[in-house]
C-alpha positions as CSV (number, residue, x, y, z in Angstrom):
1,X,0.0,0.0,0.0
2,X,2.7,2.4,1.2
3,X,4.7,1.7,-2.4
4,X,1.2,2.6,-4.2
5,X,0.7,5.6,-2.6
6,X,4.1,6.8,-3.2
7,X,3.9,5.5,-7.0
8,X,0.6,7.7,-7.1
9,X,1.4,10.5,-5.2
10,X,4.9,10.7,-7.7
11,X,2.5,10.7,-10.8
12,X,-0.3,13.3,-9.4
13,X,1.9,14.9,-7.3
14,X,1.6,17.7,-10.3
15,X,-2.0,17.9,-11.0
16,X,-2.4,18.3,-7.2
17,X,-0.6,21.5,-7.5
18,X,-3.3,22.4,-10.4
19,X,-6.7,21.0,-8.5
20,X,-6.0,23.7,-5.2
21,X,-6.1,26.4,-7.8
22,X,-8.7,26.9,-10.3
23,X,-10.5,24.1,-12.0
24,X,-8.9,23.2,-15.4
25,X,-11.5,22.7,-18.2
26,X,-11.1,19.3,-20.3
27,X,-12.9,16.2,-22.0
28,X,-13.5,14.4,-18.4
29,X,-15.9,14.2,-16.9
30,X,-17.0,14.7,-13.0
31,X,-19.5,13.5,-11.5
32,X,-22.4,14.4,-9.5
33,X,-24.4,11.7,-7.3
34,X,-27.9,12.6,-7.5
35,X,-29.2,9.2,-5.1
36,X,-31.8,6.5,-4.6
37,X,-35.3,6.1,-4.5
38,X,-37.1,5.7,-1.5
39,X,-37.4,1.8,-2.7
40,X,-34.2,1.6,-4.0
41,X,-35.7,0.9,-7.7
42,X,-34.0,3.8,-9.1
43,X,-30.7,5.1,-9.1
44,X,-29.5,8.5,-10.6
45,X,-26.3,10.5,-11.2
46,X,-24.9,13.7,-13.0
47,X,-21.8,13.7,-15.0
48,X,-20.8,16.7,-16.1
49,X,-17.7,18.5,-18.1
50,X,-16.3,20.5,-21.2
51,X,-15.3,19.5,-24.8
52,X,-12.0,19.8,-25.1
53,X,-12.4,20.7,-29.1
54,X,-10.7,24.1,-29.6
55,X,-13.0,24.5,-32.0
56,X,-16.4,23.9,-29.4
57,X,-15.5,24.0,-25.3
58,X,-19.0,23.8,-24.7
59,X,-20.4,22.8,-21.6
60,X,-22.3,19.8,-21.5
61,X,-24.3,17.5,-18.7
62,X,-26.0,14.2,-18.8
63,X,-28.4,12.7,-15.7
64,X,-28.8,8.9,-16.0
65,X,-31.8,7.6,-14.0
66,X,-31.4,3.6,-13.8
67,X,-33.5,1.0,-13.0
68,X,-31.7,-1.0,-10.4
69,X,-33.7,-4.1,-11.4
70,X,-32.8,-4.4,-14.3
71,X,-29.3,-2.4,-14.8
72,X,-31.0,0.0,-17.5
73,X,-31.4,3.9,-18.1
74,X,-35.6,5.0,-17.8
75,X,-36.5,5.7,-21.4
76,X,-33.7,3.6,-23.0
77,X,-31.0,7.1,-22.9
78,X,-30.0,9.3,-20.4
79,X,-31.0,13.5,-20.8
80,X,-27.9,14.3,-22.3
81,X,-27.3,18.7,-22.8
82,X,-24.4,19.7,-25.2
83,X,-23.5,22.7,-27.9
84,X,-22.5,23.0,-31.1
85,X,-21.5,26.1,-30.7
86,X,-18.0,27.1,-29.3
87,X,-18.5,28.3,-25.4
88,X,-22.3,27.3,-25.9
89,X,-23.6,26.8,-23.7
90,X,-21.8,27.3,-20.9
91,X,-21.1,24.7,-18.5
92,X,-23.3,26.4,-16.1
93,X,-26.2,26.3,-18.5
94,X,-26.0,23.2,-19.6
95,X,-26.4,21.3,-16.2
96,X,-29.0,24.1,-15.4
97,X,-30.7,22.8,-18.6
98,X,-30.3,18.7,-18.0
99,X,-31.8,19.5,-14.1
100,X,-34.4,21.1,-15.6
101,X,-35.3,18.1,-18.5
102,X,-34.4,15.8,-15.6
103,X,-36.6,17.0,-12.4
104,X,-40.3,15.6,-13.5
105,X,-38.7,11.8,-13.6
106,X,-36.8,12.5,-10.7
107,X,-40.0,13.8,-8.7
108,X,-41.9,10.8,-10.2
109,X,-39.4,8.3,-8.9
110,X,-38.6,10.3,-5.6
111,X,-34.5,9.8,-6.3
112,X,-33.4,12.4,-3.4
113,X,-32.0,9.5,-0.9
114,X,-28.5,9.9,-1.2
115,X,-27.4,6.2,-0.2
116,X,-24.3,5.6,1.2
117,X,-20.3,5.5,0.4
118,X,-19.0,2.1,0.9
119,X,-15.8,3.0,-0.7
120,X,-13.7,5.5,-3.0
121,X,-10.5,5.3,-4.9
122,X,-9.6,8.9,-4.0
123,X,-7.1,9.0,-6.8
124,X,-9.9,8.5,-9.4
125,X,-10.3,12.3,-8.2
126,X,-13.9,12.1,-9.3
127,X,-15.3,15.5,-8.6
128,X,-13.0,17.1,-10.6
129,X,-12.8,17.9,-14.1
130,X,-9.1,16.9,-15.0
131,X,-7.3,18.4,-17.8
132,X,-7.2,16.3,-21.0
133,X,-3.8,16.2,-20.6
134,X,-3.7,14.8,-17.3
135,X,-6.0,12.0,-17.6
136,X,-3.6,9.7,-18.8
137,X,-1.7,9.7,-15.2
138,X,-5.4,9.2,-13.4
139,X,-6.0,6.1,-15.8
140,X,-2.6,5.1,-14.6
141,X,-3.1,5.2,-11.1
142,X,-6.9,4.1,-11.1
143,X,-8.0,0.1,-9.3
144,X,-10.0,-2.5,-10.4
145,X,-10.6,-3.6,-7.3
146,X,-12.7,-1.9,-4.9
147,X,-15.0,-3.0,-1.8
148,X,-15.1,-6.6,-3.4
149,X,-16.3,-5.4,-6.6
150,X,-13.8,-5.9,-9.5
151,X,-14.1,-5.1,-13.0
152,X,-12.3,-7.5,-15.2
153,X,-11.2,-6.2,-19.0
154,X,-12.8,-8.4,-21.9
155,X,-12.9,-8.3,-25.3
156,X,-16.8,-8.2,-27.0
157,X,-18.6,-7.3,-30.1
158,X,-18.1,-4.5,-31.8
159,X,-19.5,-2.4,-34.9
160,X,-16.9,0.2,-34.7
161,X,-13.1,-0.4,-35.8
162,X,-11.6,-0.2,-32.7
163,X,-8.5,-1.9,-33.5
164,X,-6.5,0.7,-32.6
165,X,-7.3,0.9,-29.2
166,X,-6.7,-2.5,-28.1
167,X,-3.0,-2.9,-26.5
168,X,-4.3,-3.3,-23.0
169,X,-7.5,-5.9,-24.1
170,X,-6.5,-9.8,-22.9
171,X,-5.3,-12.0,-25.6
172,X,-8.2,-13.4,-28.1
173,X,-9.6,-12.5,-31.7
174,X,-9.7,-8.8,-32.2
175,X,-11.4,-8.8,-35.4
176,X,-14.6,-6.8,-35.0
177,X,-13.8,-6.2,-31.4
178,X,-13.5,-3.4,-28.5
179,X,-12.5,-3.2,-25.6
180,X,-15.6,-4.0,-22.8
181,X,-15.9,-5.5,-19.4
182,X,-17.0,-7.5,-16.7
183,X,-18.2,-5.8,-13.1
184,X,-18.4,-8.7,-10.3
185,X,-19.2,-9.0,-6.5
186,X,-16.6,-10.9,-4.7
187,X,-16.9,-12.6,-1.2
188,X,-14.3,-11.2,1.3
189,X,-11.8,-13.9,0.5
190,X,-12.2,-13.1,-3.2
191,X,-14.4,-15.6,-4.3
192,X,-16.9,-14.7,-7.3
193,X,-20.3,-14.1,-5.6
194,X,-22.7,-12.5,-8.7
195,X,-21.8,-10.6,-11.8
196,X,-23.5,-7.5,-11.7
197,X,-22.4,-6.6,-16.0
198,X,-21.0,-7.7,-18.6
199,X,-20.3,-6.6,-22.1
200,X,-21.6,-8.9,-24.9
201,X,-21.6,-5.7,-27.0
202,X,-19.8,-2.5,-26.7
203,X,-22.0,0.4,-27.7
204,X,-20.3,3.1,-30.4
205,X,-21.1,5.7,-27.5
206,X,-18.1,4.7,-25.8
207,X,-15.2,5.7,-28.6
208,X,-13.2,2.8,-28.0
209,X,-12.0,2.4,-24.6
210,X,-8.7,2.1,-24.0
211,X,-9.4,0.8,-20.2
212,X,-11.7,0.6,-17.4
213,X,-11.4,0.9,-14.0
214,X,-13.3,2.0,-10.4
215,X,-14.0,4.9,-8.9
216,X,-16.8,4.6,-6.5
217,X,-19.5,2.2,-4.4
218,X,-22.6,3.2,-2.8
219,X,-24.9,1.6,-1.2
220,X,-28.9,2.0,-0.5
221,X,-30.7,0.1,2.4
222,X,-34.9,0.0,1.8
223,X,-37.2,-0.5,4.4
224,X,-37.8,-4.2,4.0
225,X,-36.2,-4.9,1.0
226,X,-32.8,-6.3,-0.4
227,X,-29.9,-3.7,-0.3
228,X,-29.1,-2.0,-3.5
229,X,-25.9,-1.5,-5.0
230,X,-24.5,1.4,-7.1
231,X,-20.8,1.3,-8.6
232,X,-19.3,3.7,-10.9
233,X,-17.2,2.7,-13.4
234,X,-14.7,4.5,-14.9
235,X,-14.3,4.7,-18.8
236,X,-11.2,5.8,-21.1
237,X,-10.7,6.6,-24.4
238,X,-9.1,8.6,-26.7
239,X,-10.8,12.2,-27.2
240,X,-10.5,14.7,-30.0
241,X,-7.6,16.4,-28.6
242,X,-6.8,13.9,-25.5
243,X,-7.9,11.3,-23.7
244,X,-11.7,11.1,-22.1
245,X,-12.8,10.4,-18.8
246,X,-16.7,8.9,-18.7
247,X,-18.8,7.7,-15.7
248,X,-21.4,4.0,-16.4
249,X,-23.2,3.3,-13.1
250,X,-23.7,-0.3,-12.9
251,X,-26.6,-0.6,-10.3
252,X,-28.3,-4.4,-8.9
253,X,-29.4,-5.7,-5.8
254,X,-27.2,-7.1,-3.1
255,X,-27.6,-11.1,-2.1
């Protein structure tokens, strides 16, 4: 643990310097958790950030609502708010604009409950919006394992050519392939207990990742009913002018 830190601390130790100053603008996104229902059926979060295109920097927000049941967004697509225009909107207006679009589901479903952390990797530095130059050194430093959750790399299906960003998928046929992956719940000694995802197709949404890893757990107790799990995956891939940083929250109930 001690080396990791140090290992961590050594490659971050300049974009620390950066974060206690202003907040840099750039293609990653940060994330806002938005919480539970009051029967844990629903689970909703905010990511948020700025296109790193010199030719955009707009500001742009998406809200996923998810059914915890079945692990997918209300309405098949989150409310997604993003310009064309360069510096339009700004980031301020967009998430003003995707609360807005978002607030009648959210008052339907009742998400306000704000569950709670189980566990963080605080290098994952998730409620900041990282330079695009300086995600490379968070993708780095970023787990797999967290709070017996691990997310596994796998190759699966894919209708984009994403040959190109496959040096860190396991061994296997690439042909037609991306990079996806596998989110399971472990038993404290590390045993496989119930896969919560897993990729049989890669959607063209995600660009190609170039790796996945974790950056948060939370967790949602009902009144009578089975606990509720939310974890938030972190995505990578290569951006217009660096790489990207995306949030998926995989949600399911706990056994």
């Amino acid at each position: 643990m001690i080396q990791r830190t140090l290992f961590i601390l050594s490659i971050l130790g300049p974009l620390l310097a950066v974060f206690a100053g202003a907040a840099q603008a750039g293609d990653a996104a940060a994330r806002r958790i938005i919480g539970f229902s009051p029967d844990g059926a629903h689970f909703a979060f905010e990511q948020y950030g700025v296109l790193d295109g010199k030719d955009t920097q707009s500001g742009w927000s998406e809200i996923a609502i998810i059914d915890t049941q079945t692990d997918e967004i209300v309405d098949g697509k989150p409310i997604l708010v993003v310009g064309e225009g360069k510096g339009e909107p700004s980031l301020r207006q967009a998430r003003a604009q995707a609360a807005s679009k978002a607030a009648p589901l959210l008052a339907k479903y009742s998400v306000r409950w704000p569950g709670k952390r189980t566990d963080a990797d605080r290098f994952t530095l998730p409620d900041t919006m990282i330079a695009a130059k300086d995600i490379g050194a968070v993708e780095t430093a970023s787990e797999r394992l967290l709070n017996h959750f691990q997310v596994e790399q796998i190759l699966a299906d894919s209708a984009k050519d994403c040959a190109a960003s496959l040096d860190s998928a396991p061994p296997g046929d690439r042909k037609g392939k991306a990079l996806g992956f596998r989110l399971t719940l472990e038993t404290p000694d590390g045993a496989p207990l119930k896969v919560l995802h897993e990729d049989k197709s890669v959607p063209e949404a995600r660009d190609c990742p170039t790796s996945y890893s974790l950056s948060e757990a939370y967790e949602f107790r009902p009144q009578g009913k089975p606990a509720v799990a939310a974890v938030l995956v972190q995505r990578f891939s290569q951006g217009h002018e660096g790489r990207d940083r995306r949030f998926i929250a995989v949600t399911g109930q706990m056994p």
